[in-house]
C-alpha positions, 0 to 999 in steps of 0.5 A: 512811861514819863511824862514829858512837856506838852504831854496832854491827859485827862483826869477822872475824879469825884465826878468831874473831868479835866484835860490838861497839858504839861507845861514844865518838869523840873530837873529832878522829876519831882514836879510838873506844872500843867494848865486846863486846856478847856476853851471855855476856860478863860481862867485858867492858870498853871498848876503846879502837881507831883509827878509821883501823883500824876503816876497814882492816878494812871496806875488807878485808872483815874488818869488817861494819856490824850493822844489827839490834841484837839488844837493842833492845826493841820496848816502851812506858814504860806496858807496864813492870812496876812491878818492871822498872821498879823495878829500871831506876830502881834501875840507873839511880841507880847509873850515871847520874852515871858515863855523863856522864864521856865519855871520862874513864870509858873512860880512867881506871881503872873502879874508881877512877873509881867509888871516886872519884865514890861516895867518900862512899857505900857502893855496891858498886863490882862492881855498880855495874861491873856495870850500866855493862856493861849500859848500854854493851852494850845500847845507852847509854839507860835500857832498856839496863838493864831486866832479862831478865824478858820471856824467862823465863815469866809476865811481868807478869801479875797474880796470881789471888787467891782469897778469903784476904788477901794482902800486908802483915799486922802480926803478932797483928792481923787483916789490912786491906783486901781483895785487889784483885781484877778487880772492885775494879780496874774500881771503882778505875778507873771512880772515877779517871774520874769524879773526873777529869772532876769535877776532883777530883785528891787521891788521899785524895778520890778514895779517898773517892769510890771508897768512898762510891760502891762500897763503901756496905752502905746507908743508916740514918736517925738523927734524920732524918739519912741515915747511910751504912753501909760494907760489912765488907770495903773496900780501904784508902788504901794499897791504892788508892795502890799501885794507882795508882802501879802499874797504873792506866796513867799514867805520871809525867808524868800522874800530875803533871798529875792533881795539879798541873793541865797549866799548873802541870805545865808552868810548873813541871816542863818546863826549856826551854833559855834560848837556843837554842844555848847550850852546844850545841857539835856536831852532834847535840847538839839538833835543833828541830822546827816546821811551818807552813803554806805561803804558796802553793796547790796543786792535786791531782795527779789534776786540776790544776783543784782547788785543794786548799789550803796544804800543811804544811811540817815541818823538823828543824834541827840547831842547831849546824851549822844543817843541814837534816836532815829534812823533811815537806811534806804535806796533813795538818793540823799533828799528830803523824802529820805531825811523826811523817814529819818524824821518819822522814825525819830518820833516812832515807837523803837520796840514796834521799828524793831519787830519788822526787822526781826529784833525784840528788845524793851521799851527801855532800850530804846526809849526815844520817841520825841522831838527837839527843841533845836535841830541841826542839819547841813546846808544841803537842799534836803534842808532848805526852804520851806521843808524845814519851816514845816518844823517850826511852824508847826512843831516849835522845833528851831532849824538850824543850818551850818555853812557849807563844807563845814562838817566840824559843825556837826561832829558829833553826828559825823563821828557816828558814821566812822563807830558804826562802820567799825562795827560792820564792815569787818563782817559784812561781804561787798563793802569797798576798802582803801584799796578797793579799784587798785589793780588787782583787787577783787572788785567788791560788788562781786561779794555783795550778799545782804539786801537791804533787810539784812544790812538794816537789821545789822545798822539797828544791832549796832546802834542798840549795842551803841545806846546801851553799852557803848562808853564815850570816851570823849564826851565832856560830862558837867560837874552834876553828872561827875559828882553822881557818877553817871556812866557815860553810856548814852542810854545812862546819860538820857536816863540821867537827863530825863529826871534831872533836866528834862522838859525840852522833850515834845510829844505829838501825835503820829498821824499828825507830824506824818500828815505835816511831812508828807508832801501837798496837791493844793490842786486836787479836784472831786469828780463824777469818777473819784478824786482825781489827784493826777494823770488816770489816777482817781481815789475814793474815800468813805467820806465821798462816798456816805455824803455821795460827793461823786454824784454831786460833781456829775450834777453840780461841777467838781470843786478842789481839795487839798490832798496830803501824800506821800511820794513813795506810794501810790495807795494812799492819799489824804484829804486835809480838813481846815479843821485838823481832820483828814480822810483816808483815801484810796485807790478807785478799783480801775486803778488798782492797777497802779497800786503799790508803786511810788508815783515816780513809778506812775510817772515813768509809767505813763511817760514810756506809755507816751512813747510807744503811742507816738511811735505806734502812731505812724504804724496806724496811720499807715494802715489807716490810709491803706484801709482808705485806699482799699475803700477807694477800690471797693467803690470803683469795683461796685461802681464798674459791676453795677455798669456792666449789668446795669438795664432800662428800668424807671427809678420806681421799678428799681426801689419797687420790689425791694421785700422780694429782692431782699427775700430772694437774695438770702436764699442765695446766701443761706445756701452759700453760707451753709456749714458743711462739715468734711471728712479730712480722711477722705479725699471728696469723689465728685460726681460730674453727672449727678452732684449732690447738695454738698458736691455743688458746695464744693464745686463753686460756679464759674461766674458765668455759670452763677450768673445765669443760675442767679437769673433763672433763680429769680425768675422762677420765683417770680412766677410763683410769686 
């Protein structure tokens, strides 16, 4: 193994234990420079150590590589505070010029180092030290610097104002403005909707709106002209811009399309490199993104007789070495969820991707399983907004779009579809040619043969035999790989990077970047039957379960969480902790049933659910009212029996015998109701004269017959009463 920058690992010796991170390695992997981690060290300081030590030690057992990173914090841009994020910024300001002097802030003098590049201003030199610690024990991105809020109490949320003003009052003056309170916010926002469908993108006239639709008393007419009349009480402008800026839920980048318009935003606001690998000098240094769909048809792996269209293939290309070090081939249409399995591939150990395709090969092989310092992808919507922030926020990973229709920004990329497809597409049945749709030629989907398994295993085969033996013919090498004479095959050219120019590499943990993928329910609540995420869907958890969160919400209410899922399957879904933890959560056993599909599946589901139930309802309502009117007749059908056979009784003699009548009357039914067994052989002989028990069931009364039985019945029984 190498070790690579932000790498973490524990040493063992003479007693004592230390954790430290790997801040630097220098080009000829020689040296490395690493600092404590320890939060109660608040003197920690980079340390510069042999690789070759480092490499003793894990061979004798007295080093250990940490895989949890115990400050890497599972939260959004958008979920900051404004004050964290204040203060991040504020941190940020003071070290960012500092961080880019590798190695030259490790080896010279801190403080001189500080002192030389703030000469002209006046900055605390201890603070400033002090957040270059924060930044090199955290983990060497931005969040490293986020203050410790979140493990102290009533973090983030709003205050509960009450009817006197707050803020800023100027003395001997009546305060301005009103709080804001839950309903101004709602105001504020309903307002921001509106005026952003209506185009309108100033905040002075959207403040306007705001007013003239909330907070208007009336209207009065003076000479025929409508005036309107303000309520007393109103939010000013500076009130509504300090909302803005801090809790509508946008975030720079928004803002900036809200006020410029998306095409000047990125004509204006999105740097994209000129060249693709301009000033890139080693690996990790920029990675590029594309898909594509493929030029041949496959089949389903259930039945091979359905073609089921062009898969999507995704690559991520490291520009220096021009080495493959990740890949998606997929039924998906070109989007984020699609681009989001190409990212965790990028990360993922090769030889474990490998074995599920059937192909064993060796850790160096394929030995990429990293992230950038840049990445570089289309202007696509797979590749904008907020997705791609999740990259920089989080991992430190510079995002950088190209213009539209503007591929020559990321040929190198392009041109891996055109070799791989060389490879292929001789050999493969079903792929679409030049001449493919021309009169005469076979239609090409009538020679699919190779699901999606098969096509994937061929893709890895070609890009192993392009990492590991492929020459580049055009690639452009440097006066340091000429004079050594690296080969220049991608595997040899990232091999040759690694120990002489390496350090741009990061490491994080998998669960990690996948829970930072995958997509968020902000809104997902604890009930008496499970976690509901949405619809009948509900899920449990080993955590819900030993802390007995179920019985809790059937007493005391449900309350939300934050849930992590991925939008491919149904099985699982994640609780994300504010402190870096998650729980696995699975699917309750009454809806087992919806397990292994993807929640588009669910939603299809459901949605044609709906449908049958509306159009059964006309059915059942129609049998519904046939069941009313068959209940209508009954009641007259009684009511005209009883006035046949009613007689002159008092109410009392009617209800008085009520035990005997009920006696009676089942021995009349017991009688009715007997089973009796036929012999379907025999056709029954009556006899007229004598009929036995059985005859007589057979033979049912005439109702005039019955009538006068039923009555010399009763009366007998009476007598004998």
């Amino acid at each position: 193994m190498i070790f690579t920058k932000n790498q973490l690992f524990k040493i063992n010796l003479f007693d004592k234990a230390s954790t430290e991170r790997v801040l630097w390695v220098d080009s000829d992997y020689h040296n490395c420079i690493t600092i404590d981690i320890d939060r109660e060290n608040t003197k920690a300081k980079p340390i510069m150590k042999k690789l070759d030590t480092l490499h003793q030690l894990l061979d004798d057992g007295d080093l250990e590589l940490i895989q949890k990173d115990p400050y890497m914090i599972l939260i959004k841009e958008e979920e900051l505070s404004p004050s964290e994020l204040n203060i991040r910024n504020e941190r940020w300001e003071l070290v960012k010029d500092l961080v880019k002097l590798e190695p030259d802030i490790y080896l010279e003098t801190t403080n001189s180092m500080i002192k030389r590049v703030y000469e002209d201003d006046k900055v605390s030199v201890s603070s400033v030290y002090r957040n270059l610690r924060l930044y090199w024990q955290r983990g060497n991105f931005p969040n490293a610097l986020l203050p410790d809020f979140r493990f102290c109490g009533g973090i983030g949320k709003r205050k509960r104002l009450g009817s006197a003003k707050v803020g800023f009052r100027i003395k001997g003056e009546e305060p301005q403005g009103i709080n804001v309170t839950e309903e101004v916010d709602y105001y504020f926002r309903k307002g921001l909707e509106k005026c952003k469908e209506s185009n309108v993108r100033k905040i002075k006239h959207i403040y306007k709106y705001i007013i003239n639709e909330y907070f208007v008393e009336g209207y009065r007419y003076v000479h025929g002209k409508k005036i309107v009349e303000l309520k007393k009480d109103i939010p000013t402008e500076r009130q509504f811009r300090y909302w803005y800026e801090n809790y509508s839920g946008k975030s720079r980048a928004q803002k900036n399309i809200d006020k410029y318009g998306e095409r000047k935003h990125n004509l204006k606001f999105r740097p994209v490199l000129g060249k693709s690998d301009t000033y890139i000098d080693a690996p990790g240094a920029l990675f590029q993104i594309d898909s594509t769909k493929s030029d041949i048809y496959i089949v389903s792996e259930i039945d091979p007789n359905l073609v089921i269209g062009k898969p999507t293939s995704y690559f991520v290309r490291d520009v220096f070495s021009r080495m493959v070090v990740g890949m998606y081939i997929g039924i998906k249409e070109e989007s984020w969820v699609a681009a989001r399995m190409a990212f965790v591939n990028t990360f993922m150990n090769k030889v474990k991707f490998c074995e599920k395709y059937g192909i064993t090969i060796s850790e160096e092989e394929w030995p990429t399983h990293h992230f950038p310092n840049s990445i570089l992808a289309d202007n696509g919507p797979a590749y904008k907004g907020y997705k791609m922030e999740v990259l920089s926020d989080v991992f430190g990973i510079n995002p950088i779009n190209t213009p539209a229709y503007r591929a020559d920004f990321k040929g190198i990329i392009e041109k891996l579809f055109d070799m791989l497809n060389q490879k292929i597409n001789p050999f493969a049945p079903g792929v679409t040619t030049k001449d493919s749709g021309e009169r005469g030629e076979k239609d090409p989907r009538l020679n699919a043969r190779y699901t999606l398994k098969q096509y994937t295993e061929a893709m890895i085969r070609s890009v192993l035999f392009f990492n590991n033996e492929h020459w580049l013919e055009n690639y452009n090498p440097d006066r340091d790989i000429i004079q050594e004479e690296v080969n220049l095959v991608p595997l040899d050219l990232w091999n040759w990077g690694i120990k002489r120019r390496s350090g741009l590499l990061k490491t994080f943990r998998e669960d990690f970047v996948m829970l930072n993928l995958m997509d968020r329910i902000k809104g997902a609540k604890i009930e008496k039957y499970g976690i509901h995420v949405k619809g009948d869907l509900y899920y449990t958890c080993k955590k819900a379960q030993d802390e007995g969160w179920f019985a809790d919400a059937a007493l005391k209410g449900s309350w939300e969480v934050e849930i992590a899922y991925d939008p491919a399957s149904t099985d699982q879904v994640y609780i994300v902790n504010n402190v870096g933890s998650y729980e696995i959560c699975t699917l309750v056993p009454h809806c087992e049933q919806y397990g292994g599909m993807s929640f588009a599946d669910y939603d299809e589901i459901k949605s044609k659910r709906k449908k049958v139930e509306k159009a059964y309802a006309r059915k059942e309502l129609q049998a519904d009212v046939n069941l009313e009117n068959r209940f209508r007749e009954i009641n007259e059908e009684s009511e005209e029996n009883y006035n046949e056979k009613k007689k002159d009784q008092s109410q009392s003699s009617k209800i008085k015998n009520i035990r005997d009548n009920r006696k009676n009357e089942r021995k009349i039914n017991d009688y009715k109701e007997a089973l009796v067994i036929s012999d379907p052989l025999k056709e029954p002989q009556l006899n007229k004269k004598n009929p036995t028990m059985n005859e007589r069931v057979e033979e049912p009364f005439e109702d005039d017959e019955f009538d006068d039985f039923l009555e010399h019945f009763q009366q007998e029984n009476l007598k004998n009463g």
